[in-house]
MARPA-311700 format. One record per residue (C-alpha): x, y, z; residue in one letter; residue number from 1. Coordinates in steps of 0.02 Angstrom, whole numbers, always signed. Layout:
u X | v Y | w Z | aa a | i NUM;
...
//
This chain:
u -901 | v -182 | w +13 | aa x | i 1;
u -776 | v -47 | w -12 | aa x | i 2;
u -790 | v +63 | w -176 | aa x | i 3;
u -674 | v +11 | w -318 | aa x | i 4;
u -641 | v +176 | w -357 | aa x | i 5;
u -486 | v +185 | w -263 | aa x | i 6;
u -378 | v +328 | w -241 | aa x | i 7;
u -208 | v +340 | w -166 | aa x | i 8;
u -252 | v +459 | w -14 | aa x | i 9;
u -122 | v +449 | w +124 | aa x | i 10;
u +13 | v +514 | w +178 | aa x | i 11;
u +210 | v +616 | w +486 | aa x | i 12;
u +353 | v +595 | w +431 | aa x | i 13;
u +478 | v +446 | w +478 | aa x | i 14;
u +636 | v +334 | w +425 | aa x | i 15;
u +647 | v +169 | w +485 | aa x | i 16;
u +771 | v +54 | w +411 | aa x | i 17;
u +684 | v -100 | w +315 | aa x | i 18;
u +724 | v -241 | w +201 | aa x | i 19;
u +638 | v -206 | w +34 | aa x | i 20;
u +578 | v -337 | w -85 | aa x | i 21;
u +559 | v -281 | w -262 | aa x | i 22;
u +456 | v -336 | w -401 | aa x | i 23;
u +485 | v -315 | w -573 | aa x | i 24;
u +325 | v -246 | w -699 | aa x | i 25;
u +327 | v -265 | w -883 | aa x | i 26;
u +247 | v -145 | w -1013 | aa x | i 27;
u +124 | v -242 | w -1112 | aa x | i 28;
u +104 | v -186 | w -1288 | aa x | i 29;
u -52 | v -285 | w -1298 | aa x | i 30;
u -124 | v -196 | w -1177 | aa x | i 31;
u -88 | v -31 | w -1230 | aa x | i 32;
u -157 | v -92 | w -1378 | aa x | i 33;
u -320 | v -114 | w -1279 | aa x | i 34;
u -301 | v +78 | w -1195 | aa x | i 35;
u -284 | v +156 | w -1391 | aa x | i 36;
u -446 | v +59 | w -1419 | aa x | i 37;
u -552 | v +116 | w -1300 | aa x | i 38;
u -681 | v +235 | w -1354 | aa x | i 39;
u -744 | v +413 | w -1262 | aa x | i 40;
u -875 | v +407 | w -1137 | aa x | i 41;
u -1049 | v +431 | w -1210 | aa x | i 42;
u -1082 | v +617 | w -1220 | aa x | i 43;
u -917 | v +662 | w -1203 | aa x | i 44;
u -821 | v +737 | w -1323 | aa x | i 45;
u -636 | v +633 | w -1338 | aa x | i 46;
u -494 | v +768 | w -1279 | aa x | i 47;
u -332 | v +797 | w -1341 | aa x | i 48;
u -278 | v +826 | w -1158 | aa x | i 49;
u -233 | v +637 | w -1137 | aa x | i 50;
u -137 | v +635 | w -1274 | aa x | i 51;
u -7 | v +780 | w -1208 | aa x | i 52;
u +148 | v +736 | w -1134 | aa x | i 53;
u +135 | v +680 | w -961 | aa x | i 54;
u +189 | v +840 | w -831 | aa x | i 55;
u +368 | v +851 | w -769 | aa x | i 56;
u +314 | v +775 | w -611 | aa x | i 57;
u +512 | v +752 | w -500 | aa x | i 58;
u +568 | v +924 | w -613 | aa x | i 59;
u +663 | v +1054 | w -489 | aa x | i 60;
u +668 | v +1236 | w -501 | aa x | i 61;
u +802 | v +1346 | w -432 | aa x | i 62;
u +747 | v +1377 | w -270 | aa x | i 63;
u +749 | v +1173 | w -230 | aa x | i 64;
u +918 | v +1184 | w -293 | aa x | i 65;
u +965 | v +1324 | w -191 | aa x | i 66;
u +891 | v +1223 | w -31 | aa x | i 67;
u +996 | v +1053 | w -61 | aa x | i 68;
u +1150 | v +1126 | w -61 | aa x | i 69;
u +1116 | v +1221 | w +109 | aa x | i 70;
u +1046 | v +1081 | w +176 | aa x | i 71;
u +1100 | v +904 | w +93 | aa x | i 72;
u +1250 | v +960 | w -3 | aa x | i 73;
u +1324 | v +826 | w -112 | aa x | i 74;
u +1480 | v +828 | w -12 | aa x | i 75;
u +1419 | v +755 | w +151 | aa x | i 76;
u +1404 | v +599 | w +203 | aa x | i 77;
u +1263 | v +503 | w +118 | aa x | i 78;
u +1175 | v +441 | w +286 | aa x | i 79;
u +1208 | v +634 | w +348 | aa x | i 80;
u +1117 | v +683 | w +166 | aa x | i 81;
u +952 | v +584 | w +201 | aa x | i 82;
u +950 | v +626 | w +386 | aa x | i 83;
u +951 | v +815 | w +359 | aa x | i 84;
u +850 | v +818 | w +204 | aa x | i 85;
u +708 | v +733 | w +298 | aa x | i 86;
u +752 | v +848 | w +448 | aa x | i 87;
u +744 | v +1009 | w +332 | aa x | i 88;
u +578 | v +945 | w +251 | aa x | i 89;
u +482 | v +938 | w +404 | aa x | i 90;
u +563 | v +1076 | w +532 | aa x | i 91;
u +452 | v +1211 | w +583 | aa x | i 92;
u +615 | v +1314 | w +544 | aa x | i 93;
u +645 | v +1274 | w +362 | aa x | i 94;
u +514 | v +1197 | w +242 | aa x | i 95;
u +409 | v +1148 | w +369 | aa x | i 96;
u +299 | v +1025 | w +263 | aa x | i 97;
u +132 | v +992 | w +300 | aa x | i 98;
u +10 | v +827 | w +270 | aa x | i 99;
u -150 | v +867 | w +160 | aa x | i 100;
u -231 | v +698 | w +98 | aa x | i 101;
u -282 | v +808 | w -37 | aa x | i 102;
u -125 | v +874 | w -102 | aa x | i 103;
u -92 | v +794 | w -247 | aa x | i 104;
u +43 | v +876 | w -332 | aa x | i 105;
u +215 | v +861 | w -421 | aa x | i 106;
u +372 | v +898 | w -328 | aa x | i 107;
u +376 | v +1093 | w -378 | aa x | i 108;
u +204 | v +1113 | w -329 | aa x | i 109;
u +240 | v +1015 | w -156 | aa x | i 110;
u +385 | v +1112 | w -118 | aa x | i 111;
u +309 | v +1279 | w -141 | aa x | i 112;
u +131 | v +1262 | w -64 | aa x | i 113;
u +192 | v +1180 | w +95 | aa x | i 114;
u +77 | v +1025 | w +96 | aa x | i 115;
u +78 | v +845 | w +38 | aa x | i 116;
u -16 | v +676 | w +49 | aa x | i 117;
u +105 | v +529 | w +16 | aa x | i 118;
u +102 | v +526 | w -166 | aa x | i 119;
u +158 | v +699 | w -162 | aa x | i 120;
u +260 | v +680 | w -32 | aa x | i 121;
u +349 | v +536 | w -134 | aa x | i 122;
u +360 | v +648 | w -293 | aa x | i 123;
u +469 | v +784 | w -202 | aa x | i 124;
u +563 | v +687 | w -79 | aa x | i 125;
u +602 | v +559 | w -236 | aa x | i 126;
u +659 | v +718 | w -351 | aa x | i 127;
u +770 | v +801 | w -217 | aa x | i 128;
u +866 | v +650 | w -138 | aa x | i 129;
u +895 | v +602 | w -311 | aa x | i 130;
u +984 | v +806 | w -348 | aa x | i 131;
u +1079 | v +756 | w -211 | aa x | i 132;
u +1152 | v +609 | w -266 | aa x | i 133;
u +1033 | v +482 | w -162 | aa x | i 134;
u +977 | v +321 | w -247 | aa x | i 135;
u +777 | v +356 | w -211 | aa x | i 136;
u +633 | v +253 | w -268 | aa x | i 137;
u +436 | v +241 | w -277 | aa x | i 138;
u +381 | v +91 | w -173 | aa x | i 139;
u +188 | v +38 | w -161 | aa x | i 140;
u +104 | v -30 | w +21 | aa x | i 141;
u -48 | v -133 | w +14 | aa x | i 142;
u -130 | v -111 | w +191 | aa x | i 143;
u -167 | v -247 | w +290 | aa x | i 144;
u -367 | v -283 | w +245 | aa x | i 145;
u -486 | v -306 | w +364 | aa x | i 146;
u -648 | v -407 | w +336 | aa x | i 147;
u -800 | v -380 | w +437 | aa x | i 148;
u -848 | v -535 | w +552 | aa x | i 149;
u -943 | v -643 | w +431 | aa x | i 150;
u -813 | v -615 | w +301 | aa x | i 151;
u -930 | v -529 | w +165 | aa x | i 152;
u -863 | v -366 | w +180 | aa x | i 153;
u -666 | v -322 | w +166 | aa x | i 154;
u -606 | v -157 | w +179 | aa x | i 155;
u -424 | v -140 | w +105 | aa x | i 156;
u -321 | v +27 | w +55 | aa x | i 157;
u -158 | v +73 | w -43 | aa x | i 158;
u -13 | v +173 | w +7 | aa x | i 159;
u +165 | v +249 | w -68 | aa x | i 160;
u +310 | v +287 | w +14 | aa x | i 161;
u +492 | v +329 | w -53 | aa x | i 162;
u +636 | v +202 | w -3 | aa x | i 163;
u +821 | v +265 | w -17 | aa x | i 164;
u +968 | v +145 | w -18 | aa x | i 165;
u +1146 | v +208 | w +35 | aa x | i 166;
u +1304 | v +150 | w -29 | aa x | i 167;
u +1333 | v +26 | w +132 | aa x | i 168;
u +1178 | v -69 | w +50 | aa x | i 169;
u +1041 | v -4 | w +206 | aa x | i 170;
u +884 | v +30 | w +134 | aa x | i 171;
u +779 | v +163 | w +232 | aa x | i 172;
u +590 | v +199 | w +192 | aa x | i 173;
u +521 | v +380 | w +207 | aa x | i 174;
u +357 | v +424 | w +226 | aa x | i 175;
u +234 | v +594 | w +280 | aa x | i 176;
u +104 | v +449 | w +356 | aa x | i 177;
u +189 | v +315 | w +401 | aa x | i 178;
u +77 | v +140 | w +402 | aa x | i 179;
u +88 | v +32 | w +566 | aa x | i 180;
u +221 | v -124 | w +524 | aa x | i 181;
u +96 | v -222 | w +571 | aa x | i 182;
u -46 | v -149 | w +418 | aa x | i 183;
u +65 | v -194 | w +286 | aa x | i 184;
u +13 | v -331 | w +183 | aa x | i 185;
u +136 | v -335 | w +74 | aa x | i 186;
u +256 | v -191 | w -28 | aa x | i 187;
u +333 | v -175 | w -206 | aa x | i 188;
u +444 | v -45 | w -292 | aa x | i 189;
u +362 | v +64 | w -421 | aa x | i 190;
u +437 | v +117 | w -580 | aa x | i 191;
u +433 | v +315 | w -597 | aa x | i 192;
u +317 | v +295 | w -740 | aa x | i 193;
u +199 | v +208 | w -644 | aa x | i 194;
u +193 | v +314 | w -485 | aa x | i 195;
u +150 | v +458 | w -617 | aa x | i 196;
u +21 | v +350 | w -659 | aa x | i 197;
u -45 | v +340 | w -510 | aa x | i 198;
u -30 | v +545 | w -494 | aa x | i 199;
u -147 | v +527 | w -636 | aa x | i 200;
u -265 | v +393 | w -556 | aa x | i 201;
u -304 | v +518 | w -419 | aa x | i 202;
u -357 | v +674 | w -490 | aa x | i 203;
u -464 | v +549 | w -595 | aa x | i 204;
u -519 | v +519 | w -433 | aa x | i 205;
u -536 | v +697 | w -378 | aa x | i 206;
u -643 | v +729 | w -534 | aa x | i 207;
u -757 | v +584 | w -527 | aa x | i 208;
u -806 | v +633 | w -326 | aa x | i 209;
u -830 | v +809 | w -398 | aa x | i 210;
u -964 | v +759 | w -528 | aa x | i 211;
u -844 | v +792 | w -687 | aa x | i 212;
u -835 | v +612 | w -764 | aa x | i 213;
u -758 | v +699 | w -943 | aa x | i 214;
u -606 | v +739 | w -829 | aa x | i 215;
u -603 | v +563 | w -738 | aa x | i 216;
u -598 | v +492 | w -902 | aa x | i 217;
u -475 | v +585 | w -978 | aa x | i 218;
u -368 | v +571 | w -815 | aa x | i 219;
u -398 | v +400 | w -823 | aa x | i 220;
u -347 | v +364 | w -1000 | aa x | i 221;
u -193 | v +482 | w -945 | aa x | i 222;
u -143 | v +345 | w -807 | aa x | i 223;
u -179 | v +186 | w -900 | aa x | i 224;
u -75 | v +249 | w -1061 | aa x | i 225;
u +77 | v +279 | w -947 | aa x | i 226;
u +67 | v +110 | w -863 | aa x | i 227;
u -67 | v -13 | w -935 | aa x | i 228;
u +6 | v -149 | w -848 | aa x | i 229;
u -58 | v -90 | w -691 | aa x | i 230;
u -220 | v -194 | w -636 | aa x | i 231;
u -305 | v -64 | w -525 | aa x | i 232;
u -304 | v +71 | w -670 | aa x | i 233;
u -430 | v -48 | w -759 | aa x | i 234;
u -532 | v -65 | w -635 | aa x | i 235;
u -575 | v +115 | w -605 | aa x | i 236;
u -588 | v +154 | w -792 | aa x | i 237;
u -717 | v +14 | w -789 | aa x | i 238;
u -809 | v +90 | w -651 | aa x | i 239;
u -810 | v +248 | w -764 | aa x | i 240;
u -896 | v +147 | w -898 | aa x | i 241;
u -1010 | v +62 | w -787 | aa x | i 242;
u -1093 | v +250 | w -759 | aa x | i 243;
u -1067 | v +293 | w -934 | aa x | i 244;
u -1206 | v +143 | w -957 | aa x | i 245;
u -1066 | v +66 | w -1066 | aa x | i 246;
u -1081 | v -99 | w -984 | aa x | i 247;
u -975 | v -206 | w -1118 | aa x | i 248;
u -822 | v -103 | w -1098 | aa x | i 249;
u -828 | v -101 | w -898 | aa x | i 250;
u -843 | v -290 | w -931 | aa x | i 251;
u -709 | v -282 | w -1044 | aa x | i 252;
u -580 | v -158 | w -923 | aa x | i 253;
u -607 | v -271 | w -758 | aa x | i 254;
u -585 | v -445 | w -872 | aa x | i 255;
u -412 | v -345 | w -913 | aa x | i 256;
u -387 | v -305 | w -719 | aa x | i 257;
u -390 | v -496 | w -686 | aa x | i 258;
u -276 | v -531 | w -846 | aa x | i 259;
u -158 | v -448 | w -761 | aa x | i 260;
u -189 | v -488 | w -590 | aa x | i 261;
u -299 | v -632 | w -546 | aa x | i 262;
u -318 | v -587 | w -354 | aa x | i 263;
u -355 | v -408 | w -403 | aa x | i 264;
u -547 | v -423 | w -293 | aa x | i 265;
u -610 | v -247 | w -349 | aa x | i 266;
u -630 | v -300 | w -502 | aa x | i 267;
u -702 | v -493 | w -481 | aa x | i 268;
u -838 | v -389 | w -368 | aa x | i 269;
u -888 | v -268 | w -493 | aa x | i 270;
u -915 | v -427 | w -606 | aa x | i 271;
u -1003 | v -497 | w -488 | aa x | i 272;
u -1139 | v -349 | w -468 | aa x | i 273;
u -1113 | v -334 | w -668 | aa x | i 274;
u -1190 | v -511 | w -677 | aa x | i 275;
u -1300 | v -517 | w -558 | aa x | i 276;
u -1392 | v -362 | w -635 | aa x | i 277;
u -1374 | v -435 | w -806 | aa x | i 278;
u -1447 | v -623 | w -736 | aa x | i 279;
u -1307 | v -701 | w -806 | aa x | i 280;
u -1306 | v -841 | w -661 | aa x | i 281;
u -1175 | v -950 | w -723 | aa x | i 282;
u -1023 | v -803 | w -729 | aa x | i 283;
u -1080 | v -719 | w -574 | aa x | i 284;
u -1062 | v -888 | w -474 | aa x | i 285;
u -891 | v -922 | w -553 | aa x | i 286;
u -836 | v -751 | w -488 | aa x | i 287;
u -919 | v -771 | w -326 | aa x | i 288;
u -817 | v -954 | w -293 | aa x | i 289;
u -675 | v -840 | w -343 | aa x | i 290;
u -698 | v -733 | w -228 | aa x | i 291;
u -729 | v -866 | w -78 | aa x | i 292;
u -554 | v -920 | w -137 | aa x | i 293;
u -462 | v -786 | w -139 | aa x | i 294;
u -541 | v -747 | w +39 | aa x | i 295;
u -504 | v -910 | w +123 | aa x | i 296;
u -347 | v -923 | w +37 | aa x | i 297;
u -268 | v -727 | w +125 | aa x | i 298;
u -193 | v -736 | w +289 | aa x | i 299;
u -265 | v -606 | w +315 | aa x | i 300;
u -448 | v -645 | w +317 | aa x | i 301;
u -409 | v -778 | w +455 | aa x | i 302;
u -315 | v -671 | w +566 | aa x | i 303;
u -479 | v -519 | w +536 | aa x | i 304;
u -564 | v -688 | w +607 | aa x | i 305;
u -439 | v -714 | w +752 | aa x | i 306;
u -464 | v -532 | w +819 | aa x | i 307;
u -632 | v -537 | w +809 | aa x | i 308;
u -604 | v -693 | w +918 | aa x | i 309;
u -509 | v -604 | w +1046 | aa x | i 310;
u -634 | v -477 | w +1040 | aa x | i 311;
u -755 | v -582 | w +1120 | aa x | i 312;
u -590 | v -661 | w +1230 | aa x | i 313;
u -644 | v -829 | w +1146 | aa x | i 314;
u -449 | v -845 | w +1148 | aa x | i 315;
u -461 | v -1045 | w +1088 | aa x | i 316;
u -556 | v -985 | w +941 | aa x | i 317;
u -416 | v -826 | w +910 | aa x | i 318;
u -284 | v -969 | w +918 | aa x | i 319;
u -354 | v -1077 | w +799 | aa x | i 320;
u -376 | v -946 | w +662 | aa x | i 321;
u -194 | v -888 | w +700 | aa x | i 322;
u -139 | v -1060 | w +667 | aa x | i 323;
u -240 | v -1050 | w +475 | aa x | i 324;
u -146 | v -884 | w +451 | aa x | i 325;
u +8 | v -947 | w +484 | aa x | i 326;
u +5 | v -1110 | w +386 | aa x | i 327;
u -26 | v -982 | w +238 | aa x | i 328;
u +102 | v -863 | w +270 | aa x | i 329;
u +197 | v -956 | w +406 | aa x | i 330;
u +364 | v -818 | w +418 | aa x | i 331;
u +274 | v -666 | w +453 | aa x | i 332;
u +317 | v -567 | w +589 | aa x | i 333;
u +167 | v -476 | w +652 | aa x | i 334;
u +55 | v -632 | w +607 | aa x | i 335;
u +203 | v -720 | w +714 | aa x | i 336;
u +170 | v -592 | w +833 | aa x | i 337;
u +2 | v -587 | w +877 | aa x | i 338;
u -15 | v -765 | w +906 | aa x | i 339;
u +103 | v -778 | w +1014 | aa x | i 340;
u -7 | v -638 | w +1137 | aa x | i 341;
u -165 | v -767 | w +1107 | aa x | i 342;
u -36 | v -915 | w +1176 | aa x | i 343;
u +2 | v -787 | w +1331 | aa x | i 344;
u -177 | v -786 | w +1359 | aa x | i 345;
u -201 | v -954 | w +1349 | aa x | i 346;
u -58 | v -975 | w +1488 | aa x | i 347;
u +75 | v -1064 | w +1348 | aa x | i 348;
u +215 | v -976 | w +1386 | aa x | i 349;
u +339 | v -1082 | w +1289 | aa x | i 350;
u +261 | v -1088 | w +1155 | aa x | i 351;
u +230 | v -896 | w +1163 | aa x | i 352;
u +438 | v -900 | w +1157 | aa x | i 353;
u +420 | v -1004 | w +1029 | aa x | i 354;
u +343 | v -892 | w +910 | aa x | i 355;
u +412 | v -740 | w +976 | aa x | i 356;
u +593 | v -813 | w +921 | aa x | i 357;
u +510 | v -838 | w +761 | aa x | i 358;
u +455 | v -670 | w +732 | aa x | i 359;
u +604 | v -606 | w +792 | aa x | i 360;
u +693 | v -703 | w +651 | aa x | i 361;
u +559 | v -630 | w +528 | aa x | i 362;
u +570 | v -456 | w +577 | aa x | i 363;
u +642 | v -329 | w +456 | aa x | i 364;
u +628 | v -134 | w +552 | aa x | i 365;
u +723 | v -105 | w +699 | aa x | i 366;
u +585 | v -38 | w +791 | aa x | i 367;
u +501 | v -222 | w +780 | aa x | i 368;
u +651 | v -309 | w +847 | aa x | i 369;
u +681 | v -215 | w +987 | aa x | i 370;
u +503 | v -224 | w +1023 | aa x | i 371;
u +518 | v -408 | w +1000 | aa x | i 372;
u +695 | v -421 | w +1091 | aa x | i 373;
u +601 | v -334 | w +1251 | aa x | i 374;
u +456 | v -462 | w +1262 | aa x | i 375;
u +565 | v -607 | w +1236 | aa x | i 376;
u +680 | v -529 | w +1359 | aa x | i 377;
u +537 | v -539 | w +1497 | aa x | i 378;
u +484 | v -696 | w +1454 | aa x | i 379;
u +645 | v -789 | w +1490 | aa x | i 380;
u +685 | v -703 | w +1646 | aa x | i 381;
u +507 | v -727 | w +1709 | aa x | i 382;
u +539 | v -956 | w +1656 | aa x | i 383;
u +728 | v -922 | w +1740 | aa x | i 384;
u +643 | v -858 | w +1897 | aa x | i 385;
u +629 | v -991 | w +2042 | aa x | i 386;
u +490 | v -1041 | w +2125 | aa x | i 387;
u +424 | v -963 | w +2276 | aa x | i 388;
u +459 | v -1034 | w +2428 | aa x | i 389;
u +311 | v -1124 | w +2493 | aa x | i 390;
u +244 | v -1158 | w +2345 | aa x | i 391;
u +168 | v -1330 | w +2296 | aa x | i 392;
u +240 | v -1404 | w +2153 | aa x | i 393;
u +131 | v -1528 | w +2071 | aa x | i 394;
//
């Protein structure tokens, strides 16, 4: 079981062009509501630092003014912009960025130390395609999760990158650690106010790994009053409480967490250890059902299954679990994908084509459907081949 404490902590550099699909948040006043309410850890004095103005986090000085109009000036072409920004960014010759999965920062601090991990990285390459007249936007990654083999354990992580759409309506995403296509689970855009949230969330983070839990809190309490419609910020503020001995209010911050998202799993585990140390029997089996549920019900868990299948080269078994994945999400391109490999083993050629066209259909970067186009390719000249001569046909 993965800690709940979860910090955004990725972050090479890339653009591939993508379709984007965006979900809209809503500020909850109730909800804030809650955030005003909750009290200061015990022993810990309640700080007036949570209460200041959030930082300037996409502000630009001078000298990042000075570099966009050497190298994306506002005059060139839009696609010619985004190309050499990310060019100047990264060359050994200019900027010559750096990933740090520790280098949290806004985008002044980013630009001027030289290192980045992807919520950094967002914050400066956000603030300076924006100077230069780029349409630029926060967008969250879930990564693919991965449950162990008899499904009790799931590791899962979080991820942000910055997508840019140009006038001819082509999104491209940007990224200093670019995810795999297929580990992505699914992606959202982010409002500015909550990827400064999540800025927040992390050096509560930072502090609670360094033994400082009056920071974490009031980090915390920074992040959840910019965006307390954002389940995961719950979650960790609970887990705050929970070694604050303040059991009621971690209760009460992970019930929120599932208010607002009801497959959020951090927090219906946390419950479930909360109960189970409290012997409350009754609410810890309710959570652990929905749990069970929310496992059997993710593609994901049956395709963890299906590899762990293959594995073992029990490629019947693979296939089957593929087939449960699929029924659940049936137009996804890697799930697509991959069984159609476990049908190669199996000798099913056709109906390896068969899902290949599928995914091919599903696939959104460029980089998939060429892969895709090549595979197919060899598949229908290898079927268009005759037989060799001599050869018994049955």
């Amino acid at each position: 079981m993965t800690s709940p404490f979860r910090g955004i902590r990725v972050a090479r550099l890339i653009i591939t062009l993508a379709l984007i699909t965006v979900v809209g948040c809503s500020h909850t006043p109730r909800f804030a509501d809650a955030v005003r309410d909750l009290p200061p850890l015990p022993g810990i004095e309640a700080s007036a630092a949570a209460d200041e103005p959030a930082a300037d986090l996409l502000g630009l000085d001078e000298a990042m003014r000075r570099f966009l109009v050497h190298y994306a000036p506002r005059d060139a072409h839009p696609q010619r912009r985004l190309t050499s920004l990310h060019e100047a960014l990264r060359g050994a010759g200019t900027l010559g960025l750096q990933y740090d999965p520790f280098a949290d920062g806004s985008a002044r601090e980013v630009f001027h130390r030289g290192t980045a991990n992807c919520l950094g990285y967002a914050n400066l390459f956000v603030a300076l395609a924006r100077e230069a007249g780029l349409d630029a936007r926060f967008q969250w990654l879930e990564v693919r999760p991965q449950w162990s083999h008899l499904g009790d354990r799931v590791a899962r992580g979080l991820h942000v990158n910055v997508v840019v759409r140009l006038p001819d309506g082509n999104r491209y995403m940007v990224d200093i650690d670019p995810l795999q296509p297929g580990d992505v689970a699914g992606t959202h855009l982010l409002r500015d106010y909550q990827a400064a949230a999540l800025h927040y969330n992390n050096l509560a983070v930072e502090a609670m790994e360094a033994g400082d839990m009056g920071l974490a809190w009031r980090e915390s309490l920074r992040a959840l009053r910019l965006a307390p419609d954002m389940a995961q910020l719950w979650v960790n503020v609970g887990v705050l409480y929970r070694h604050a001995e303040r059991e009621d209010i971690a209760e009460e911050a992970w019930l929120r967490a599932l208010e607002l998202d009801s497959r959020e799993r951090s927090a219906m585990n946390n419950l479930v250890l909360l109960y189970s140390r409290q012997g409350r029997d009754s609410e810890r089996q309710r959570w652990e059902y929905a749990l069970r549920q929310h496992r059997d019900s993710s593609p994901w868990y049956h395709a963890s299954l299906a590899q762990h299948a293959g594995a073992q080269e029990n490629w019947t078994a693979a296939l089957v679990h593929y087939q449960w994945a699929l029924k659940l999400l049936p137009d996804d391109s890697q799930l697509l994908k991959e069984a159609a490999l476990v049908e190669l083993r199996l000798g099913h050629n056709r109906r390896a084509e068969a899902l290949l066209e599928r995914a091919l259909a599903a696939a959104s970067l460029d980089s998939d459907v060429r892969a895709l186009e090549g595979k197919l390719r060899v598949l229908q000249q290898a079927r268009a081949q005759p037989p060799e001569r001599g050869s018994t046909r049955m």
